[in-house]
C-alpha positions as CSV (number, residue, x, y, z in Angstrom):
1,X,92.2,106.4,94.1
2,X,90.0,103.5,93.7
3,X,89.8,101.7,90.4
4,X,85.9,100.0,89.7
5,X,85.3,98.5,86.5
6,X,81.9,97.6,84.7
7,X,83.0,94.6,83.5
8,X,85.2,91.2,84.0
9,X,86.3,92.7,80.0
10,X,87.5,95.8,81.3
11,X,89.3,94.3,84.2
12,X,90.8,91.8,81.9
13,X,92.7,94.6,80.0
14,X,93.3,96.2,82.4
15,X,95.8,93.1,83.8
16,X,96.4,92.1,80.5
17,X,100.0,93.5,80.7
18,X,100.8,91.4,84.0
19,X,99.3,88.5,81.6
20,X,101.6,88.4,79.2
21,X,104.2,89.0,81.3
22,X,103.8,85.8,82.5
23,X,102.6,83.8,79.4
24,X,106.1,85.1,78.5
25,X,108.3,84.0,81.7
26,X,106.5,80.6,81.4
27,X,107.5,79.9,77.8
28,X,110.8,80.5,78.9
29,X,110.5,77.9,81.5
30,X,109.2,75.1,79.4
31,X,105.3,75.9,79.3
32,X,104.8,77.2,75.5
33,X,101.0,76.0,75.1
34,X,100.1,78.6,78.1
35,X,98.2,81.4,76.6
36,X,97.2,84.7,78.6
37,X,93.7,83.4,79.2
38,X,94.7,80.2,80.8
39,X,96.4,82.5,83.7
40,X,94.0,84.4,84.1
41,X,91.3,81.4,84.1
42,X,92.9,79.8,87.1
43,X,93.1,82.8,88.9
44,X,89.5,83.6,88.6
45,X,88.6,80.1,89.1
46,X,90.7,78.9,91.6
47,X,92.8,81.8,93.1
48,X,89.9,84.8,93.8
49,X,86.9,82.1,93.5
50,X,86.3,83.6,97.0
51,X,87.7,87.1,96.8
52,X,85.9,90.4,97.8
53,X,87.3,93.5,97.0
54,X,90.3,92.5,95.3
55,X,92.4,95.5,94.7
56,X,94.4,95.8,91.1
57,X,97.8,95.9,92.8
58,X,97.1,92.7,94.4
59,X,95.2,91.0,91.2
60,X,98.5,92.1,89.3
61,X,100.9,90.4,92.3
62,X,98.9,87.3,91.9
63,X,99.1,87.1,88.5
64,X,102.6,87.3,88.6
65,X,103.7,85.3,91.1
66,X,101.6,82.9,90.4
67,X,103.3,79.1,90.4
68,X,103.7,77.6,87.2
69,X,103.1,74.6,88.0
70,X,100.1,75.0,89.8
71,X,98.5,77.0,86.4
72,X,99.8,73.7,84.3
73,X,97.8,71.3,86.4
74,X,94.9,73.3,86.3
75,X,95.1,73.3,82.6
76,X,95.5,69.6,82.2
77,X,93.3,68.9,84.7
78,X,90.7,71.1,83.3
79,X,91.6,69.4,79.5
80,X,91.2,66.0,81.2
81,X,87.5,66.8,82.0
82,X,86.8,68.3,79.1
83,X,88.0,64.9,77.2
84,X,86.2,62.5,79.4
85,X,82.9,64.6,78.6
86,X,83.0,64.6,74.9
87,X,84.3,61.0,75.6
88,X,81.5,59.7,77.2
89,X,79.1,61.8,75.3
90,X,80.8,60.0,72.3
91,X,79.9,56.4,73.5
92,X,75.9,57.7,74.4
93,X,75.8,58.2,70.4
């Protein structure tokens, strides 16, 4: 049975299970200020940026064997840019 969904929304909830999941296993390994969305962010952005025809057993496998480090330097490497843009646009003021 193949699965299609109309939207990234619907997929989204789809996984959202396998999400917490791991928002859960990494707060118990010392990453408390990952939330769901952060996972599935660097997935999206880093993981299937290429993908075709992903199927939802493997989205779900990804998701949780995702490293945990590798989702925490995504996030602070994504935080870093964010700050030197607000910083710089800061200093144009």
């Amino acid at each position: 049975m193949d699965l299609e969904f109309e939207t990234v929304e619907d997929l989204y909830r789809r996984i959202k299970p396998a999400l917490h999941t791991k928002q859960e296993e990494m707060h118990r390994d010392g990453y408390p200020y990952i939330k769901e969305e952060d996972i599935w962010n660097y997935l999206k952005e880093v993981k299937w940026v290429r993908a075709k025809n992903l199927l939802l057993y493997e989205m779900v496998a990804d998701v949780l064997n995702a490293e945990e480090r590798e989702i925490d330097a995504y996030l602070k490497e994504k935080l870093n840019r964010r700050n030197r843009t607000i910083y710089f646009n800061e200093e144009e003021m």
